[in-house]
Every structure is written in C-alpha cells, then in structure tokens.
C-alpha positions in Angstrom: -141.2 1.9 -85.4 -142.9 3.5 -82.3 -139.3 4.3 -80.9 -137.9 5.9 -84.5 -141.5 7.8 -84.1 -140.3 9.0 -80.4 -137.6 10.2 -81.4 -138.4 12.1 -83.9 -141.0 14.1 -82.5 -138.3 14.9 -79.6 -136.0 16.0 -82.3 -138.4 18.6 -83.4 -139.5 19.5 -79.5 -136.1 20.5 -78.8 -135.7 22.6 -82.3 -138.3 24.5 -81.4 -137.5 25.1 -77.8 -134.9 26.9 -79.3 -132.2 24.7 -80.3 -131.9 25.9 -83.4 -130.8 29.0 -85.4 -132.2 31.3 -87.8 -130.5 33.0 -90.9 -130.9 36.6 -90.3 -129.7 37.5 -93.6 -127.3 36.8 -96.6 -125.1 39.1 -98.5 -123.4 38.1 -101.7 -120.5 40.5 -103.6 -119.1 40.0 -107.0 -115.9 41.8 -108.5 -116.9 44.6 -110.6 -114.9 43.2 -113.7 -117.5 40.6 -115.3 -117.2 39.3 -119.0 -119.6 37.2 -121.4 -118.0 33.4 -121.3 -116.9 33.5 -124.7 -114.4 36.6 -123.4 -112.9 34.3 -121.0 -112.6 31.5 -123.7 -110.9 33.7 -126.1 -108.0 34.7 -123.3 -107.8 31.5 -121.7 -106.6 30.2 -124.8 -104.5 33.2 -125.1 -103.0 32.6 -122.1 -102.6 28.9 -121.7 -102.1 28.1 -125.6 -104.4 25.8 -125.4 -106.3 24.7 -128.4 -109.2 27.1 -128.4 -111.6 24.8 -130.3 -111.2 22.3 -127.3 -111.4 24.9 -125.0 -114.6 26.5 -126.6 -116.1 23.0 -126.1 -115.7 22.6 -123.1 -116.6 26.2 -121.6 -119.7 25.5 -123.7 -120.2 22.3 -121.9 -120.8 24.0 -118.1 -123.2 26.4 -119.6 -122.3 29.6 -117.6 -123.5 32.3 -119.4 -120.8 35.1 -118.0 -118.6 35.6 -114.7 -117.5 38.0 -112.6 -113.4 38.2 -112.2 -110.6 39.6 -109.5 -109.0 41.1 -112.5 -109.5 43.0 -115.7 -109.2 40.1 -117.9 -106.2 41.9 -119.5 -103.9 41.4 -116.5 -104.2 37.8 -116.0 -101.3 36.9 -118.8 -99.3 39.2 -116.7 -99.9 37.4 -113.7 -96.6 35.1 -112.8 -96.0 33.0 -109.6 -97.9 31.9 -106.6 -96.4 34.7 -104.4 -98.1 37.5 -107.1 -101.3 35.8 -107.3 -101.2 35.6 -103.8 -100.9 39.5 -102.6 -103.6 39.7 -104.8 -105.8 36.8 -103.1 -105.6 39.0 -100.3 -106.1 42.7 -101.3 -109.1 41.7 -103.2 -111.0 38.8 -100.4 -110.2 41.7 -97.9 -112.2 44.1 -99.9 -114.8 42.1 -101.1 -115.5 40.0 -97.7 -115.7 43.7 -95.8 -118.4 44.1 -98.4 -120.0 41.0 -97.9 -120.1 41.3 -94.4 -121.1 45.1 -94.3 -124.0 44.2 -96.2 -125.3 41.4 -94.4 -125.1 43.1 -91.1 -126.9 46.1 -92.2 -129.7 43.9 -94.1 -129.7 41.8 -90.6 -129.9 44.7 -88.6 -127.8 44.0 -86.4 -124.6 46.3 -85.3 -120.5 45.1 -85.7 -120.5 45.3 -81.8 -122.9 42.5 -81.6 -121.2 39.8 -83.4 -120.0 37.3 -81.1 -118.7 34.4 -83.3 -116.9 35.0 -86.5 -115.9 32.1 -89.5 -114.0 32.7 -92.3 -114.0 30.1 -95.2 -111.9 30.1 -97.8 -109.5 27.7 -99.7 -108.0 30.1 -103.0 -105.4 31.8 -101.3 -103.1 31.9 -97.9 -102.7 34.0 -95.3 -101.1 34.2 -91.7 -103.0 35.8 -89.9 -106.1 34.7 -91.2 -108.0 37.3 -93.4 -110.6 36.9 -90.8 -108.4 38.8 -88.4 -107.9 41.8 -90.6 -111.9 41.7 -91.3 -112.8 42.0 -88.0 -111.0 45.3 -87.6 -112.1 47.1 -91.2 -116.0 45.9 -89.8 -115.5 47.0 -86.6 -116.1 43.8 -84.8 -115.3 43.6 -80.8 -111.8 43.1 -79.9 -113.1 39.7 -78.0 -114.9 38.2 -81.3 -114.3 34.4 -81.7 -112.7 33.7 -85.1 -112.5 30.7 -86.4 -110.9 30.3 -89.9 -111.3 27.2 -92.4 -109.1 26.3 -95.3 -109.4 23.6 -97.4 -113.2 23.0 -97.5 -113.8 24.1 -101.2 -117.1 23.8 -102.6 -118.6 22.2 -98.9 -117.5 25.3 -96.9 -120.6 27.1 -97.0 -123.1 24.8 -96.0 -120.1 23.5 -93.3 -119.6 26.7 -92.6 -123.6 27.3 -91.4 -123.0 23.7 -89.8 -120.2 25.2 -87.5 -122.5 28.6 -87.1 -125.0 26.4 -86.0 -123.0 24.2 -83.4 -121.9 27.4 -81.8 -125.3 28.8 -81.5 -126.9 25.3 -79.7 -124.5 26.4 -77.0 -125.0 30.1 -77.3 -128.7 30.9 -77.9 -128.8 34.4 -77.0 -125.3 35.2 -79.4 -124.8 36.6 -82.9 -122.6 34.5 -85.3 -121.5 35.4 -89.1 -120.0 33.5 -91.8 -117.8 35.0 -94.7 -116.8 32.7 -97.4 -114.1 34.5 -100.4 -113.2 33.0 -103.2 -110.9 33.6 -106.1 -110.8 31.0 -107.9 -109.5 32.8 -111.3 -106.6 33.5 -109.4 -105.1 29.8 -109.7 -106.1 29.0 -112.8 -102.6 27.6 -114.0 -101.4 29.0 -117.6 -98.9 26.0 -118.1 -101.4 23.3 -117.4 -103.2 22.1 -120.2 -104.9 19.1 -118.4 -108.6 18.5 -119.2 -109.0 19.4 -115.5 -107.5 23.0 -115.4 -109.3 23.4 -119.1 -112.5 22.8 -117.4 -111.8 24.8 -114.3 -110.8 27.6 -116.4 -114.5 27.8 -117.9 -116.6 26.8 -115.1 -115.4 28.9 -111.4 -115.5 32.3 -110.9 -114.7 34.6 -107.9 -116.9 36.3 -105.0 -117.8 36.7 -101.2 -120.9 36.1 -99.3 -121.7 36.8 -96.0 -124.5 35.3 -93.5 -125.8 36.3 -90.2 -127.4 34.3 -87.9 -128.9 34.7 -84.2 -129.4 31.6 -81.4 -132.4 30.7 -81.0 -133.4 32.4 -77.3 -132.3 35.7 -79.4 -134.6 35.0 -81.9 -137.7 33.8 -79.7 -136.9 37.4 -77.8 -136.9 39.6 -81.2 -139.8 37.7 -82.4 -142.8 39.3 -81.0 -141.2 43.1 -81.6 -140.9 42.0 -85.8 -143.6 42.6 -88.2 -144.7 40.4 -91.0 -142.6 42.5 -93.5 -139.2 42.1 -91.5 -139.8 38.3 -91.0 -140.4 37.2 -94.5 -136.8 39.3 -95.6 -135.5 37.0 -92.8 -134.0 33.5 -93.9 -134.6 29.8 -92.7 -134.0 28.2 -89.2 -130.9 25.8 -89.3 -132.3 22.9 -87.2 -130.1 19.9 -88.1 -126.4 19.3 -89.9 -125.1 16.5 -91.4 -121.3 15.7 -92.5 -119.9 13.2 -94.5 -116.7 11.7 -95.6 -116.2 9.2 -98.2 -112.8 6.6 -97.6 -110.5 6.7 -100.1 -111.9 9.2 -102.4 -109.1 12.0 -101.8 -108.5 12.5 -105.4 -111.5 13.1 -106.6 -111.4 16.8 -105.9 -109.2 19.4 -104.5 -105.5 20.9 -105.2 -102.3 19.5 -105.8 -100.1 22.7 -104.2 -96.1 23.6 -105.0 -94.2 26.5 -106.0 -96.7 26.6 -108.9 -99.6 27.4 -106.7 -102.9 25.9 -106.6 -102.8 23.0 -109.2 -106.6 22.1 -109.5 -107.5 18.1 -109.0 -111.0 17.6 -110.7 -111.6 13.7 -111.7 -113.9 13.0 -114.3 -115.3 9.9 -112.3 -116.8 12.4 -109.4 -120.2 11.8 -110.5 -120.0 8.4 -109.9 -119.6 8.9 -106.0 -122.5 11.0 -106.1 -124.6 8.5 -107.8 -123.5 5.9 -105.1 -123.8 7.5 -101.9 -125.7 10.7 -102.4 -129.4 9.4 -102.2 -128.7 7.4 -99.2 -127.4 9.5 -97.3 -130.0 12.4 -97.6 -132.4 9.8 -97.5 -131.1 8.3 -93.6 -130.5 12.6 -93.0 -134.0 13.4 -93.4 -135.1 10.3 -92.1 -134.3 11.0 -88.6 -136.4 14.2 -89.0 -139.7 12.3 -89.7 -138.8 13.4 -93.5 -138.1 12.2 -96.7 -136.7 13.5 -100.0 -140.6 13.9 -101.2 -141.8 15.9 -98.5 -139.1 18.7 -98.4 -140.4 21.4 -100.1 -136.9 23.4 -101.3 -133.8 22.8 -102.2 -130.5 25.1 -101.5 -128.0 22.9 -103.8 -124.4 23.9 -104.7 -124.4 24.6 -108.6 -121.0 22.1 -108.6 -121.5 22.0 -112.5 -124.2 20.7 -115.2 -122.7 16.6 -114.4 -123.2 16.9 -111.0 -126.3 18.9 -111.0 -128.3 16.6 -113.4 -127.3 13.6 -111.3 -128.4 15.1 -107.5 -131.6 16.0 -109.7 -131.6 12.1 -110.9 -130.8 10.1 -107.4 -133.1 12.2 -105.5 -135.8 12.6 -107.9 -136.1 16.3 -108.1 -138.0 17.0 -111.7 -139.9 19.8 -111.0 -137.9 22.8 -110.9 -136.4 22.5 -107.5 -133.1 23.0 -108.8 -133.6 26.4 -111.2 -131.8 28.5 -108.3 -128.9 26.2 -108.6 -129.0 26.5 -112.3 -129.2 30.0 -112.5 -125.9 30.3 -110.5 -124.2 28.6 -112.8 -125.7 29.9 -115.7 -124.8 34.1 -114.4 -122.0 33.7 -112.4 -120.0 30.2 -112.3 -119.2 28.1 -109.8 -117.8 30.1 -106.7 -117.0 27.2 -104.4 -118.0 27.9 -101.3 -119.4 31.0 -102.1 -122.0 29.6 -104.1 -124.8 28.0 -102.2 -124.9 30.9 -99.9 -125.5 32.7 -103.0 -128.3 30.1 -103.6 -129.8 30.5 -100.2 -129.9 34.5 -100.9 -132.0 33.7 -104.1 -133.8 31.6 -102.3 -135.0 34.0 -99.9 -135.6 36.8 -102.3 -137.2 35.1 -104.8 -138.7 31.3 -104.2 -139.2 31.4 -100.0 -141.4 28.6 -98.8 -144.5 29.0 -96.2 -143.6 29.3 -92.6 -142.6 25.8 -90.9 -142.3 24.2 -94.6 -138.8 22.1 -94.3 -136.0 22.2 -96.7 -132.5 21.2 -97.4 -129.3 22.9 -98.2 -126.1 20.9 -99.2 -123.0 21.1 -100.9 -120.3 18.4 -101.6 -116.5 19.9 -101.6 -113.2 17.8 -101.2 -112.7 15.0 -98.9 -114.2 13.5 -101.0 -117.3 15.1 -98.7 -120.7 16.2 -98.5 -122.5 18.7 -95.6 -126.7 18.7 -95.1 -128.3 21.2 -93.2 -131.9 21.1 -92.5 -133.7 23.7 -92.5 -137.4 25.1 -91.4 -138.7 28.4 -93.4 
C-alpha cells in the first residue's frame, strides 16, 4: 500500500515539473450545408431504397437532432464510385482542416512558424501524400515541421491523437505540437447497402474538422507568469497521463470492410457488450495509478459514440449526474463525427463547463481495434 502510495505521489511530482502538456486551444469547423435529421431520412431513403419507415426508426433511435454535411444533400444520389467520393474527401478535409487549424492557432496565439510537431487523423478518405502535407503549406507551417499522419483510428483518433501530442511533448517541453482530425463520414455512406449497419450509420455520423494546440510543459511554465487570469481560463487542460487499449479478437466489432465499393461500414450490434466488460476496469486501474478513482474526477470529455454506448459508459462508471450532457449535446446538434467528436467535446468543455484549477478529469474515446484511449487530464 505504502509503495502504490510512493508512487503515486512521484507520478504527480514529475507532472508538475513539467512533464506534462497543456491544451492551448481547440478549434472545431463544420460544413456549411446542415439539415434537420428528418431531411436526411427522407433522402437516405431516396437514395438507398430503403424502407423509410425502418429507416425513420432508426435515425429516431440515435437522437441527433440535425447534422452538418460535405454536400448539398441534393448531390449525394449523384455521387457514384469510390474514386468520386474520394476527390471530394480531399477538396473538402483540405478546406475545412486549414480552417480548423487557422482557428486554433489564432485562438492559441501562437504563429504557423512555431508549430514544431504536426498530426493528422483521419480514416474517411485516402490520400498519398497525406493531406497533412498539403496543410502544412496552405497554413504556412515551417518547411521542417514533423508530420505524422494516422489512418484507421476512427472514433479513438482524437483522444490517441492528444496521446501521440503528448508523447512528443514529454521529450520536447519547450515545442508547439497541433492535432487536426477531418472527417467525412457522409461521404461513404453506401447507397446499395441496405444492412442494419449502413442504415444506422446513415442516421447517426456526420462530417467536420477540429483542431488542437498544445505547448510542452517548460513552454508553458515560461508563458505562465506573462498570462493574465482572462487568457488562462480560455486556455484548456494539462494532458498528464495516456492510456491505450486493445481488446483480442474483437476486430469486427467496428470499422470498414474496403473494395472497389469504398468504405463499407462494420458496426456490430453486440459492441456494447465489450464496453460493459472491460470499460470500468480499465478506467478504474487508469486512474488508479494517479491516486484517483472514477468518484473523484470531476469531468468527463466522452466520445458521443451513440445513445447505446453512451448510456452504458454512464452505467459501468456510475456517472448520474450530468457529467455526460456535453457528450449528449454532440450527438443531439451535430452527430457523431468520429474522431472529430471528443475534440469537439473538449472545446465545449472549455467554453462552457471548465473545472477549478488542479481539479482532474478524463477524456476517452473507444474507435476500432476493438480499442479504447484515456487521457488524464488536470484543469
């Protein structure tokens, strides 16, 4: 007990000697064309011939309210091939990730010049070079800029994607790093696929960017005594811990089954079971280590994976006390935007819920794998 105790206490030591991270700011950008859910129902059906009845039922069933598309909602019936929906993929994450990242380095206040690290997250479309390349030029990043892009993530890649920020930054303290995560997800819905799967998809993801900065923590220590209270409390969390975890033998519980078709979505009906069995336990043994426990963490930045998955992270870790309305709301205004979405989260977090100073709090998402990513963090 008194060696758990040790170690703990040096865990935090060493966060705040600044092995740690902070959050400088988060930017999210939606496509301009947005439509009421029972819009999307009525061309979904339209498009896929699906039985709109069954459809309506279960768009109604993920209870998002409206969502934001890549497309006038017109054009999608149009839309034939992987290669089309492809060019597209690109045009419009390279339009809406420079806005992303634009924004977040302006609320930051920190100049293109200074970005030393950049990731790109994505897993709705392909591209060679990565789109991160062509982002770093339309921002204006330095020509020496570290990119590192990740496919194949999905719903985990934003909270991975702070994880990877955050590794980088231990060994980096006095550098600038920024995540980007695109995703257009209406751009693989698949109009021959009438599986309860693609049905669902259809009615619960949307499309989006967000972007976060973040500074090591020998950069923040020397900015700190030049901020005033204003700029600090517009700032976001410290990252001081990540977690990641894959499950055995769980590979089709979620991702894509890809051909000449595209993106063919795998969603299993049985995914909340794996969330029921492991979930707890694991935050539970993450916080653990920290001297924490699910009790004593004071917010909660959760993926809004849908209203299943939702209710049961709510259930195993016994959050029934509003700790999960950001998440909600999400889903409710703009769908699920994979990896997109818990950075969106964390920006409502920070603008509208943000904890006292030193109060702990957790950020997670689960994504394919089957997988799930924890990130500690101190407001």
């Amino acid at each position: 007990m008194r060696a758990d105790t040790g170690r703990t206490t040096s865990n935090r030591a060493q966060a705040f000697r600044g092995e740690f991270m902070r959050v400088a700011a988060v930017e999210t950008v939606l496509p301009e064309h947005h439509y009421d859910q029972h819009q999307i129902t009525e061309a979904v059906a339209a498009w896929t011939e699906a039985d709109e009845r069954l459809l309506r039922r279960f768009h109604d069933a993920t209870r998002v309210s409206g969502r934001n598309l890549a497309l006038p909602i017109e054009q999608y019936e149009k839309l034939k091939g992987f290669t089309a929906a492809n060019d597209l993929y690109i045009g419009t994450a390279l339009r809406l990730g420079e806005q992303a990242v634009r924004g977040a380095l302006e609320a930051s206040g920190i100049a293109p010049e200074q970005v030393d690290q950049l990731v790109f997250c994505s897993s709705t479309g392909v591209a060679t070079p990565s789109l991160d390349a062509a982002l770093a030029q339309r921002v204006g990043l330095r020509e020496d800029v570290k990119r590192v892009p990740i496919f194949g993530l999905g719903c985990a890649a934003g909270a991975a994607g702070l994880s990877r920020l955050h590794d980088y930054l231990r060994a980096w303290p006095d550098q600038v790093a920024v995540l980007v995560c695109v995703e257009l997800c209406s751009l693989t819905v698949q109009q021959d696929d009438h599986s309860v799967a693609n049905l669902v998809a259809s009615g619960l993801f949307g499309d989006g960017a967000a972007a976060a900065v973040a500074i090591g923590g020998r950069r923040e220590e020397a900015e700190a005594a030049g901020r005033g209270r204003a700029a600090e409390a517009r700032r976001g969390p410290r990252v001081v811990a990540t977690r990641s975890r894959l499950y055995p033998e769980t590979a089709r519980l979620m991702g894509w089954d890809v051909g000449e078709h595209g993106f063919r979505i795998v969603l299993a009906a049985d995914l909340v079971d794996q969330v029921e069995a492991c979930l707890a336990d694991d935050v539970s043994s993450f916080l653990g280590e920290h001297g924490l426990s699910p009790g004593r963490v004071s917010s909660w930045v959760c993926h809004p994976g849908g209203p299943k998955v939702i209710e049961k992270i709510a259930e195993v870790l016994a959050l029934d006390h509003g700790e999960l309305d950001l998440t909600w709301d999400s889903l409710q205004r703009i769908g699920n935007l994979s990896s997109v979405s818990v950075l969106n989260v964390l920006q409502e977090t920070i603008a509208r819920r943000r904890p006292p100073a030193d109060e702990p709090g957790l950020l997670m998402a689960l994504g394919p794998g089957f997988s799930a990513e924890l990130v500690l963090l101190r407001w």
